[in-house]
C-alpha positions in Angstrom: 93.3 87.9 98.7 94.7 90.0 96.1 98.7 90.3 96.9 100.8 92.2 94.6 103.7 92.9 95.8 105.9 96.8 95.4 109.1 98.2 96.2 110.4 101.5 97.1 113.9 102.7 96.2 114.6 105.5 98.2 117.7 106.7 96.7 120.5 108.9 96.9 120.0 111.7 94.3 122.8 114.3 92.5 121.6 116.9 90.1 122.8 116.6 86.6 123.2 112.7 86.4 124.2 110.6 83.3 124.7 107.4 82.8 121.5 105.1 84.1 124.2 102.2 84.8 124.9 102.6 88.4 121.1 102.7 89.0 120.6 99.9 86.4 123.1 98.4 88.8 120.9 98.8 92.2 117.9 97.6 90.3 119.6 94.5 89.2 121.2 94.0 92.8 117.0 95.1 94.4 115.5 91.8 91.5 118.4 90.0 92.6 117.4 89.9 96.3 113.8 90.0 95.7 112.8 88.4 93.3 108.9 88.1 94.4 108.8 92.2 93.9 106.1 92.7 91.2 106.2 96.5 91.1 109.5 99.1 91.5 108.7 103.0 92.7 111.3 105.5 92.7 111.1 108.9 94.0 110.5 112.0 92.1 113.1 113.7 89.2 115.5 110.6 90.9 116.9 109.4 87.5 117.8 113.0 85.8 117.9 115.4 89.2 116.1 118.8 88.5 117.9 120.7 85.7 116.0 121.6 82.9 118.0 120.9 80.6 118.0 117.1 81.5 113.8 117.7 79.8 113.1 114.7 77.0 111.1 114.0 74.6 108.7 111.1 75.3 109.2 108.3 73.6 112.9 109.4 74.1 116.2 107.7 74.9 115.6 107.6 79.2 112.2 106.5 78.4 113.4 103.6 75.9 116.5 102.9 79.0 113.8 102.3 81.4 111.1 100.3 79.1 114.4 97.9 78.8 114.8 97.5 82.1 111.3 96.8 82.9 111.4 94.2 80.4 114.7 92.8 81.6 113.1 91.9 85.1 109.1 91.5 83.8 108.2 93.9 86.2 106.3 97.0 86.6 108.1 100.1 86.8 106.8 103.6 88.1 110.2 105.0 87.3 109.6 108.6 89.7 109.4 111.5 87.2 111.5 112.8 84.3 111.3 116.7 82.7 109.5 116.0 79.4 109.8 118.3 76.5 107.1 119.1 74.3 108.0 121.8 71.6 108.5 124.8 74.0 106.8 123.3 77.1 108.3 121.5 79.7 106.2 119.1 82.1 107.2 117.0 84.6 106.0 113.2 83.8 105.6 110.0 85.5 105.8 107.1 83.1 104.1 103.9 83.5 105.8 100.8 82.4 104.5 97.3 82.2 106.1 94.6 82.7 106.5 94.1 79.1 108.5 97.0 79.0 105.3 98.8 77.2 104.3 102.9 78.7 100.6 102.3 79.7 100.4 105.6 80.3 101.9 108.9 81.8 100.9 111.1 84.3 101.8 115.0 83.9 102.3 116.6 87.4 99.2 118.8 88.1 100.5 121.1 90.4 104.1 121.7 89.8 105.1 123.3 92.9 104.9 127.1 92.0 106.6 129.5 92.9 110.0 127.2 93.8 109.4 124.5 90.4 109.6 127.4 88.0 109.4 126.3 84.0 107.2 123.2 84.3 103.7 123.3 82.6 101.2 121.6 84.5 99.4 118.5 83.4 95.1 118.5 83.3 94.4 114.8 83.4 94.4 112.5 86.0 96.5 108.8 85.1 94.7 105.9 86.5 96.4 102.2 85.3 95.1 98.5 85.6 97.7 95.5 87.2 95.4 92.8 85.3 93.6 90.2 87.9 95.5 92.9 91.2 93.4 96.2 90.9 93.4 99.7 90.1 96.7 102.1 90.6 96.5 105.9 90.6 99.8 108.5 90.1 100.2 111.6 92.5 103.5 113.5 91.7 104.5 115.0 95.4 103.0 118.5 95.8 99.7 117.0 93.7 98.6 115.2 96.9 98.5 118.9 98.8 95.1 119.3 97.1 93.1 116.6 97.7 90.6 116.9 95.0 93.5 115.4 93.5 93.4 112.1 95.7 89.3 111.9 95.6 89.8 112.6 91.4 92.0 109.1 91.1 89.7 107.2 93.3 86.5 108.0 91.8 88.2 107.2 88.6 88.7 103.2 90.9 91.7 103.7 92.3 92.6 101.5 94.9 96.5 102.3 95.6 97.7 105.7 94.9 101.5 105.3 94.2 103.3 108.6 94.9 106.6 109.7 93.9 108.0 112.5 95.8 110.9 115.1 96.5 110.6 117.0 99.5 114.0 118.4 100.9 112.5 120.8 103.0 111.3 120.9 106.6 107.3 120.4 105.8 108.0 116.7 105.4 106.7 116.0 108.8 103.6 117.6 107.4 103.5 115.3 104.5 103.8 112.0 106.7 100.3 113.0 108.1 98.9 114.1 104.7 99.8 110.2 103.2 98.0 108.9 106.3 94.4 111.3 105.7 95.0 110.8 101.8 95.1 106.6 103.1 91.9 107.1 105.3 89.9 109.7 103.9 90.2 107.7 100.5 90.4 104.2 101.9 93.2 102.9 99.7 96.8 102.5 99.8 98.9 105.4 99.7 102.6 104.3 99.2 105.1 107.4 98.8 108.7 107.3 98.1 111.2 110.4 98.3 114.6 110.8 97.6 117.3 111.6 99.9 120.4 114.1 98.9 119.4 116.6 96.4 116.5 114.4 96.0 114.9 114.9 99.6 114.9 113.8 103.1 114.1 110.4 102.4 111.4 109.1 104.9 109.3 107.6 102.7 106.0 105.7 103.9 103.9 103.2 102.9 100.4 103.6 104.3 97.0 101.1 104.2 93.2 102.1 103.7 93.1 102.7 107.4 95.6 105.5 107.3 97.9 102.5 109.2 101.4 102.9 109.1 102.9 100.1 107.1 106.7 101.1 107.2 108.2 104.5 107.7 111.8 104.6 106.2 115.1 106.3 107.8 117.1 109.2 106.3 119.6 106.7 104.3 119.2 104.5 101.2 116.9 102.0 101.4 114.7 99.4 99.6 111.4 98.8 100.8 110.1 95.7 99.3 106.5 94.9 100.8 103.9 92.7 99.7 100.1 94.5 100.2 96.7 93.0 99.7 93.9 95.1 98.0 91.4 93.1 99.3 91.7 95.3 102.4 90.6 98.5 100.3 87.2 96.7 99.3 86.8 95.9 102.7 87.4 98.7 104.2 85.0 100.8 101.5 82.8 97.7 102.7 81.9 98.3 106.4 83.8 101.4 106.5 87.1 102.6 108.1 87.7 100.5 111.3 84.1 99.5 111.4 82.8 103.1 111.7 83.3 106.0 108.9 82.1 105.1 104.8 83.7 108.2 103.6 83.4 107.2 100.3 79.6 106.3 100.6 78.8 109.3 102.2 81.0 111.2 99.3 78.7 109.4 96.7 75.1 110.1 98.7 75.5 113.4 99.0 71.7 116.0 98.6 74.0 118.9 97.5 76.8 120.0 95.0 80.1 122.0 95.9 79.1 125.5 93.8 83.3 126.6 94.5 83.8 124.1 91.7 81.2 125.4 89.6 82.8 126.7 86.1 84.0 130.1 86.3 83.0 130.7 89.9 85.5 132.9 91.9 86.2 133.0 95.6 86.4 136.5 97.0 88.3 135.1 100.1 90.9 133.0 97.9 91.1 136.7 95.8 91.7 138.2 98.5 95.1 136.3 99.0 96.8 138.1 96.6 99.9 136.7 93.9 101.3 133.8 93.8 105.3 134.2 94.5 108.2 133.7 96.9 108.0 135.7 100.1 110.0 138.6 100.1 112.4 139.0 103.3 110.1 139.8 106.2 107.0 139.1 104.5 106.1 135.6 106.3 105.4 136.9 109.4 103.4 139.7 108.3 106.4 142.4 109.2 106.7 146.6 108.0 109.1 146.7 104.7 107.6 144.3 102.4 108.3 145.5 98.6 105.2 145.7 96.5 
């Protein structure tokens, strides 16, 4: 076996927050209670809501907040994401923290969700982290997991959990729940996604194995989700295949042909042909006469 052991925080989240000390407080209380918990994962923007303005650089003052507290407890942290300024550019960042209270690394969203997350730069790099003697983690900041190149990107990089920070307040989140379970089975790994409630989402987070198996769907209210998981059951199911039958992966790998859509500079006439990339206009969604130009 290899048990390592993670929870969720899915928390209640207001824009425009300040002080870290009532979170600090719930993390305390979380350790407190559970002390076997290895790894913490919050949902995305959680700690500093979604105002610009809130954007840091990092290394910067949150950052440094959040390395302490990692220390404090010796445990990993995957604090959800935080606005990160860089000169003129704005990305929104995952940070890594060991349980040293050291940033392994930090993953820049790669698909902020345009046309609603206006301002964000997107990231180009795909942030895969080892848990020494446990395995191989991947980051995937909510909308990143819509494309799942994404998904297939971290686990051809070894990834055997994705860990996926989210914030989805709107009314595709039924969608998402079966997206985390083909990511889980398509990919055969662990896909474990927490989202925040309040301004921070519609909670509903879900933990999912290599068999796109429900391991715990949350409620609509605050909640910790401490749960112990064994990546053994990603080798074996890349083994002999999902449930005995499908090697996805395998057949990924053997492949006689190459995808030419992802061939430098090629264009798709059909994905041309959709047009801009911007909010509907009134009327526009359901293909209706007055749309503006």
């Amino acid at each position: 076996m290899r048990p390592f052991a993670i929870a969720g925080m899915q928390l209640e989240v207001r824009q425009n927050l300040g002080s870290l000390d009532a979170f600090e407080e719930k993390l305390d209380r979380l350790v407190a209670n559970f002390p076997w918990v290895q790894m913490v994962l919050l949902s995305e923007l959680c700690l500093r809501g979604q105002n610009l303005q809130s954007a840091e650089p990092m290394p910067g003052p949150t950052e440094a907040d959040l390395c302490r507290m990692a220390a404090k407890h010796g445990i990993w942290f995957v604090p959800g994401s935080l606005y990160e300024q860089v000169g003129e550019t704005i990305y929104n960042t995952t940070p890594v923290i060991d349980p040293e209270g050291r940033v392994v690394g930090r993953h820049r969203k790669l698909f902020p969700f345009v046309p609603y997350e206006t301002g964000v730069t997107a990231g180009s790099e795909p942030l895969v982290f080892d848990v020494p003697d446990v395995g191989r983690f991947g980051i995937s900041i909510c909308y990143d997991m819509w494309f799942p190149e994404t998904s297939r990107w971290l686990v051809s990089m070894g990834a055997e959990v994705i860990l996926r920070p989210a914030l989805t307040d709107t009314i595709d989140r039924e969608i998402e729940l079966a997206m985390v379970r083909a990511t889980a089975a398509q990919n055969q790994c662990f896909v474990l996604d927490v989202n925040g409630l309040g301004d921070g989402g519609v909670g509903r987070s879900i933990f999912v194995g290599p068999a796109g198996d429900v391991l715990y769907e949350a409620s609509t209210h605050p909640e910790d989700i401490p749960m112990e998981i064994d990546l053994d059951r990603v080798t074996r199911s890349r083994e002999i295949g999902l449930r005995g039958l499908g090697q996805p992966l395998k057949s990924f790998r053997d492949r006689t042909f190459d995808f030419p859509q992802y061939a430098p500079g090629h264009r798709s006439e059909a994905l041309d042909a959709l047009g801009p990339l911007r909010k509907p206009h009134r009327g526009s969604a359901a293909g209706l006469r007055g749309v503006r130009p």
